[in-house]
Every structure is written in C-alpha cells, then in structure tokens.
N, C-alpha and C positions, 0 to 999 in steps of 0.2 A: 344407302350411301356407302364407297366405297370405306374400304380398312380406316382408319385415322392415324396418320405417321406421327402426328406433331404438332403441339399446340401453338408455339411461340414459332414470331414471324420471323426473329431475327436468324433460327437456325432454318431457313430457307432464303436464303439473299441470292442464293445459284438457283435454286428449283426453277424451273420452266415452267411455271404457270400462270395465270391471272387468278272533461277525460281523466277515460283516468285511472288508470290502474295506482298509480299516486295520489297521496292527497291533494288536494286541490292547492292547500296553500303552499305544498312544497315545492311544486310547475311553480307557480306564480314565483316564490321567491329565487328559484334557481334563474327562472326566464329577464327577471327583475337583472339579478348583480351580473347573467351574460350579456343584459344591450347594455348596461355601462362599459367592460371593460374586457379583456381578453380572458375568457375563463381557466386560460393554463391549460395542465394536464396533470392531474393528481391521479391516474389510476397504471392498469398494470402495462410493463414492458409488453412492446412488442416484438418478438421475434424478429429476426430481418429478414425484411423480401414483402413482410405482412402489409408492413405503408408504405404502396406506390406514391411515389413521392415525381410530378410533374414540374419540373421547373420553369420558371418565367421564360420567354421566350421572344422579346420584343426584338424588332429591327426598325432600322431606320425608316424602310417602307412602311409600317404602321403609322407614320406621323406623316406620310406625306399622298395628298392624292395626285392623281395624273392630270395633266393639262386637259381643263375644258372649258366650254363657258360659263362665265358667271350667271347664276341661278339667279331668276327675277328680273335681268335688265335685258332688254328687246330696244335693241339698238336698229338704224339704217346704215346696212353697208354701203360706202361712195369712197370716192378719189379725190383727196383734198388738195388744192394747188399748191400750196405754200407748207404743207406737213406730210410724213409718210402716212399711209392708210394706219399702220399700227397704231399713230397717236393719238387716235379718234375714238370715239366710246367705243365704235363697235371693235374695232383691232386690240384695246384695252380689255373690254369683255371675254374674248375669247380663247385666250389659252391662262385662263387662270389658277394656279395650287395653290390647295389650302394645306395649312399645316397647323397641328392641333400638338400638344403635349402630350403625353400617354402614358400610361402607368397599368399594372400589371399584379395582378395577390399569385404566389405558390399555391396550387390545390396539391391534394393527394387523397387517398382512399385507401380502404381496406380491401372492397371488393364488392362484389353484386351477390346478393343473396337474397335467401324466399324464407319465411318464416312465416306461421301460421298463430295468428295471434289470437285472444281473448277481446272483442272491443265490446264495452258497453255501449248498446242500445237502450230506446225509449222502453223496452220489454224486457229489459236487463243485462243480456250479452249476448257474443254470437262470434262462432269461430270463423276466421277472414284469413285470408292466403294475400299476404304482400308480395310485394320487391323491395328491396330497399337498398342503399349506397351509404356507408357512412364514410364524412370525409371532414378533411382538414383544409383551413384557409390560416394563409401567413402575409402578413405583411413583409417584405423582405427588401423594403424601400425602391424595389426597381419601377425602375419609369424613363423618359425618355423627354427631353427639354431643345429647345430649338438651337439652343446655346453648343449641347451635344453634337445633335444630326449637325449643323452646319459644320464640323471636323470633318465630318467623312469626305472624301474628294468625291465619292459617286454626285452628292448633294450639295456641290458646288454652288451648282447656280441657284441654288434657293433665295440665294443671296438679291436676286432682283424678281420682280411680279411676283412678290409673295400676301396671301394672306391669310392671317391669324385666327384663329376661330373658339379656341380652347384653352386655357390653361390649368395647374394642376394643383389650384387651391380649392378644388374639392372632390370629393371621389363617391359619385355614386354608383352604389354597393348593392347591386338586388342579384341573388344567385337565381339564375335559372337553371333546371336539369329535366331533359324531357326522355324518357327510354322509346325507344322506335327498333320495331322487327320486323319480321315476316315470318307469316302464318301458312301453312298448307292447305288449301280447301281439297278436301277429299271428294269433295262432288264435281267442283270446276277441273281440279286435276293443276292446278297450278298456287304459287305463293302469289299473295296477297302482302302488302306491306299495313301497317298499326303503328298507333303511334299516344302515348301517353302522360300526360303531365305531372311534374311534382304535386302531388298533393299535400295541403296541410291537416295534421292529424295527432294534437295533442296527446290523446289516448295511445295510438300508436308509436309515436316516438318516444314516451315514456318504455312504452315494454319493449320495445327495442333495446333502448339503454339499459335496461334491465337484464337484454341478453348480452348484451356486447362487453356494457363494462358500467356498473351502475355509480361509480366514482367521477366518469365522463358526461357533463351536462353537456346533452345533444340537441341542436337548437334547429330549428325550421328554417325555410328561406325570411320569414317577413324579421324573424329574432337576426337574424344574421345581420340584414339589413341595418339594422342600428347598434349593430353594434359596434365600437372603436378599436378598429387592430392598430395598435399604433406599432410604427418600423421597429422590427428588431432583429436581430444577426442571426443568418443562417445558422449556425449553432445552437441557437436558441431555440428548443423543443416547444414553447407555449405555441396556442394559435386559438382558434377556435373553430370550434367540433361543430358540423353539422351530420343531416341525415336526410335525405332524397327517397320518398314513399311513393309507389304505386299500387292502386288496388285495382284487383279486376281485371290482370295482366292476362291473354288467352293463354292457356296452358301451356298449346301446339307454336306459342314463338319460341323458333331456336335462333336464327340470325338474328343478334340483338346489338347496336348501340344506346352508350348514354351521352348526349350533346351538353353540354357545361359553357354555359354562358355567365356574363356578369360580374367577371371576376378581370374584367379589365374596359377600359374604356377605346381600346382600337377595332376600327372601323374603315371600311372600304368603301368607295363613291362607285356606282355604277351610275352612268348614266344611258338612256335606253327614251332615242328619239328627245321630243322633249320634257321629259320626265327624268328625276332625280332619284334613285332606288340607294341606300345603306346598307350592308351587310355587316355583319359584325362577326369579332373573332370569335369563334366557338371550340372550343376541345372536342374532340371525338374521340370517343374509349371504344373499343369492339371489346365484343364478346361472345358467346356462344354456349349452349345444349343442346342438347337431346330434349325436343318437344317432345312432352305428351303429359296426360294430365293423374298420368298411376304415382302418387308422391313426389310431388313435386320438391318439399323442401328436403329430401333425399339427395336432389340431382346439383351435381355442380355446374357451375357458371364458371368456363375459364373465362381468363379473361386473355386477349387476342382471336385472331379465325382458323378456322379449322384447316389442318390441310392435309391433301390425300391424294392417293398414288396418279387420278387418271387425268390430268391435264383440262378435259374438255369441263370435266366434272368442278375441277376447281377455279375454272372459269366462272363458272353457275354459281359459286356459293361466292367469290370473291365481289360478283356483281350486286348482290344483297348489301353490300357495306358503304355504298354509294361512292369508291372513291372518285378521287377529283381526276380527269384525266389529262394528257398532254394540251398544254397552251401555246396558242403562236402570239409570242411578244414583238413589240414593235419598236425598237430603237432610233434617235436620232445621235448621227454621229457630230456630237458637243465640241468643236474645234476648241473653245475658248478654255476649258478644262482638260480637252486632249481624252474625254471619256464618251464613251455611247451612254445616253439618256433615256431610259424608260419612259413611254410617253403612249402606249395603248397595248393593250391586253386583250385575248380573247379566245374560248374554247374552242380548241380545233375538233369538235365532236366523231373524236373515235370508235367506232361501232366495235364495241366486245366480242363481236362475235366470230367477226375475220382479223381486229385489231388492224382495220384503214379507216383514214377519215377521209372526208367526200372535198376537202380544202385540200387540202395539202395537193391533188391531180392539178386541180384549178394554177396551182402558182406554179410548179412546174410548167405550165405552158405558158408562161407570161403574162396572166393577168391575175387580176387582184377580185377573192371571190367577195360578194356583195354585204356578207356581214361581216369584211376583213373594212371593205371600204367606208362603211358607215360608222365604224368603231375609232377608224385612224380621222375619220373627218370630225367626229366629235372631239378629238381632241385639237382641233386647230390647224391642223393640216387639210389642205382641199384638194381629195382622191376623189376617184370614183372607179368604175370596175373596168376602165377603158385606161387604167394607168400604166405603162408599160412596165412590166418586173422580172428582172434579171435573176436568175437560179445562178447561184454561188456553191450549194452542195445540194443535186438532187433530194427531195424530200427533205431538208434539214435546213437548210439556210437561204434567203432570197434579200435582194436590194431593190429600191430603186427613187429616183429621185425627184427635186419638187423644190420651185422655187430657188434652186441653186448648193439645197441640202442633200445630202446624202440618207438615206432609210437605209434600217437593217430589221427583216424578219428573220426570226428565228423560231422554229419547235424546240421547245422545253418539255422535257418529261417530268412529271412531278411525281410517281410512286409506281410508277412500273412504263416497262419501255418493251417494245417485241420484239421477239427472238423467232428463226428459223421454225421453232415447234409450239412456239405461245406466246406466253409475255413472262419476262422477270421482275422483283420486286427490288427495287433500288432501295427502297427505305423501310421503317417498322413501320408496321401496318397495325398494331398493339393500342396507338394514341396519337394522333396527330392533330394538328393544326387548319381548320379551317375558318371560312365566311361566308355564313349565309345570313 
C-alpha cells in the first residue's frame, strides 16, 4: 500500500480521489440500579477529543415517507361518471404519506480497540482477543412531532392525504452494533468482505470495565434496553455507558466499519414492485489498520479511512467503506405552495471505476431509463420508458411532464462528486448517516 498521508477525511475535502472476573453478585447488583435509572458518570475525566461525541441529527424527511400506494388495499381502477377518478378507492389508495413521530438518543464513543482478555471457561479460563467499542447514549429530548414538520414550508402539503402511523409515547430502545470489514485472501489474491455481531458477554464486559475505568458500570445491549434515560440538557454529563464486544474478529480485517442502529426510531419506506421493504437509520463510523495477526492489541484502530498519495489506489480502499453514491431525485413542481415536492428517489449506480452511471446516457437522449420509470410510477405518477424527457443541464438536471404537472429530475451527489482526475469528497467520511 502506498505511503499514508493522513488519517482524517476532513483534511482532504480538495484531494482528488474516491462471568466473571467480578463477583457474581456485584454484575447482578450493578446490572440491577443501571435498568432502573441513568447510571451517571462517577469515574475519571476524559481528555478532549477522547469522547467522539455524535449528535442527533433528525430532519423533517425522517418523518415523512414518499407518495405510494396504500399497503394491503387492491382496489379496481375505472372512470367514475359523476366523481374524479381520484375520489375513488383506487385514486384514494395511491399516492399516500405516512408520517410517524421520531425521536432520536446522542451516542458517542471512545474508540475501537483489541484487548486480550482472561475468560473463564467450563476448564477454568482461557486467553481470548476481542474488539470492543465503548460508548455513551443520552437522552437529549430530541424528536420530531407533526405539529413541528407541518412549519417547514418544504411540508406544506402534508396538510392533506396524510396518514398517521406512530406516535412518541414510547421509545423502543434495543442498541444494535455490527463491526464488518474486509479481509485479504492470500490465495484468491483479492478482499473478501466479514461481518460480525455484538455479542453478549458478561465475563467480558466486566474486564473491560476494569480496563477502561472500573468506576463506569458498562452495560450490554439487552441492559441498555431497559433502561430509562430520562431527557436531560446537553450540558448534562450523565447518560449511560455501554460496550459493543466482538470475538473471533480475523486478524487480516483492516477496512473496518461499525453500523449503530437503535438509538432512533426513523425509517425509510422502499417499496420494490409489490412489496413493501423498511430501512432504518443507522450510523456508520469507519475506521481502519494494518491487518495482520503479529499483536494485534499493539496495533491502532484510527478511526476515519486511510488516504494516500496514488488516486487509483484510493479509489480501491475508499470502495471497501460502501459509500452511498449519487441519487437521481425526482421532484414535483407544488404550484399550490410555490415549492418542488420530493416524491421518488433512486440510485443512479455509479461505477467506481470510471465514475459514470449507465442512467444518466439514458436521460440525456430523452427517455426515462426503466428502473427511473418504475420508481416515479410507484409513486403515483403513470410513466413508462416511452415518456418523453427534456435535458435542462446535460448530465445534471432533466424535466418532463404528465397529466398537466410539471417533473424535475435531478443528480444529487451525496459524499463525493467527479473531477477531471477522480472523484472529490464533499463531506466527512469519519461517520455518517445512513439506511439500510
């Protein structure tokens, strides 16, 4: 691999590239007074910089899904004499949004580290090479109520065909965190990707705590789960402490994320034919080492991707991180509010490798390619690949119209956009936001 310039994404925004080691009853009573209540923080100062500190990050699009049809009603489309087609089930059925409440916990972390613990076995013990994440959940009262989003002027019209589906008199709390890499096979000659679950591990997270800070009671996912963070002011240092265990990690992973779900209730509707798919928000931390398996709890884990001098090279390591690539959104132009409406979405799948997608040629000659059509038609509009589409800024922006409305596609780049020699990075690539 070539030299390594730099660990953090931000200082490239121009670069060119793409149990029981404790007694039993003292787990039990710590595990005890953390699902009642917020266990604070009674042990030592951290340095600054030590707790990545991720803030909430909700928008108004979290509360609201795109116009489709209602799930479960199989209606017959006809022409009613005496009524529009719209006021018929089936016209009622199908551009419908739902909108949910949302609510959102602050995480933060210290970092990803390896330590090689002591775990008792049925044979007495036995030394074991972890991963593990230790981190922090706050309540910080953020959320997001219909009462809100209807201010925004983008969410005007929610104000009619809307339905309700959620509200935020309760919050359930299960933290997920899965670490996924990639491995090099030495025999195939290529990476392979891996992928690993939080495990629960009594024994283990005591001796963790024991390294970290044995004043801080470090709780699993199922302990988190019940326990009550009730809102309190950003100011406010309590929260409560967990800790995210992996054993059995292959050595040779150096391209590493950790995916952090659970810690919010927003959610994304795909739907795909006649099938209803959910994605959910998840955090993505990157991070990165030096595979190999000579000492590992030696070797650091920064946290962000690696980057380095040869462009092609950093194309190859940038693609291990799976980012999300440019989207072509599809807008309707909203007379009634004077706004364009977001009303279908869809991956304009960018090949890494020359940085085109095989869409974008397609609208440039005036047609609409056939997963652009099936996507705007599930939302209630009725395209097909035969619908004529007017190029407004080569590769970048296309119209065209339906029913007496006006459409706006657009490419959106969401974390890197191409340049003359490669691709640039518009945003930190360190932690972001995605849905899967």
């Amino acid at each position: 691999m070539p030299r390594i310039k730099s660990l953090k994404i931000e200082d490239a925004r121009n670069f060119l590239v793409l149990a029981l080691t404790l007694p039993a009853v003292v787990i039990l009573m710590i595990t005890a007074a953390a699902a009642q209540t917020d266990p604070g923080y009674g042990g030592r100062r951290l340095a600054p910089g030590v707790l990545k500190v991720i803030p909430p990050a909700l928008n108004a699009r979290d509360t609201v899904s795109l116009p489709g049809p209602m799930p479960g009603v199989t209606a017959t489309e006809y022409t009613p004499k005496l009524r529009s087609p719209k006021d018929t089930l089936y016209g009622l059925s199908q551009r419908v949004v739902f909108f949910r409440d949302v609510w959102e916990y602050e995480f933060a972390f210290t970092g990803l580290r390896q330590a090689t613990l002591e775990i008792p076995t049925v044979n007495g013990s036995a030394r074991q090479t972890v991963w593990y994440l230790v981190y922090r959940v706050r309540n910080l009262g953020n959320s997001l109520s219909f009462e809100e989003v209807k201010k925004d002027p983008d969410f005007a019209y929610l104000t009619k065909d809307l339905r309700r589906n959620e509200t935020l008199t309760e919050r359930n709390f299960l933290p997920r965190l899965s670490l996924e890499g990639w491995v090099f096979d030495d025999i195939a000659k290529k990476y392979s990707p891996v992928q690993y679950r939080d495990e629960i591990d009594p024994a283990a997270a005591a001796e963790i705590q024991s390294i970290e800070d044995p004043n801080v009671p470090l709780m699993d996912a199922v302990q988190l789960s019940t326990a009550t963070l009730r809102p309190i002011p950003a100011k406010d240092n309590t929260g409560a402490w967990g800790v995210a265990i992996w054993s059995n990690v292959n050595p040779k992973i150096d391209f590493v994320s950790v995916f952090v779900s659970g810690f919010t209730n927003a959610f994304r509707i795909n739907r795909n034919g006649d099938s209803i798919d959910t994605v959910h928000k998840t955090l993505q931390l990157n991070f990165w080492r030096p595979g190999d398996a000579v000492k590992q709890t030696e070797d650091r884990v920064d946290f962000g991707i690696p980057l380095v001098d040869d462009p092609q090279q950093q194309v190859l390591i940038t693609r291990r991180y799976n980012l999300p690539g440019p989207m072509l959104r599809v807008y309707e132009q909203n007379r009634e509010i004077n706004r364009n409406v977001l009303i279908s979405e869809f991956d304009a799948k960018f090949n890494l490798k020359d940085f085109t997608s095989p869409l974008v040629p397609i609208l440039d000659k005036g047609r609409l390619p056939s997963v652009g059509a099936e996507k705007i038609s599930q939302s209630g509009v009725a395209v097909d690949e035969n619908t004529a589409i007017e190029t407004l800024i080569e590769g970048r922006k296309w119209t065209f119209q339906k029913d007496g409305k006006i459409y706006l596609i657009n490419l959106e780049y969401q974390f890197w956009e191409p340049t003359e020699e490669g691709i640039r990075f518009i945003k930190s690539l360190d932690s972001f936001w995605i849905y899967r």
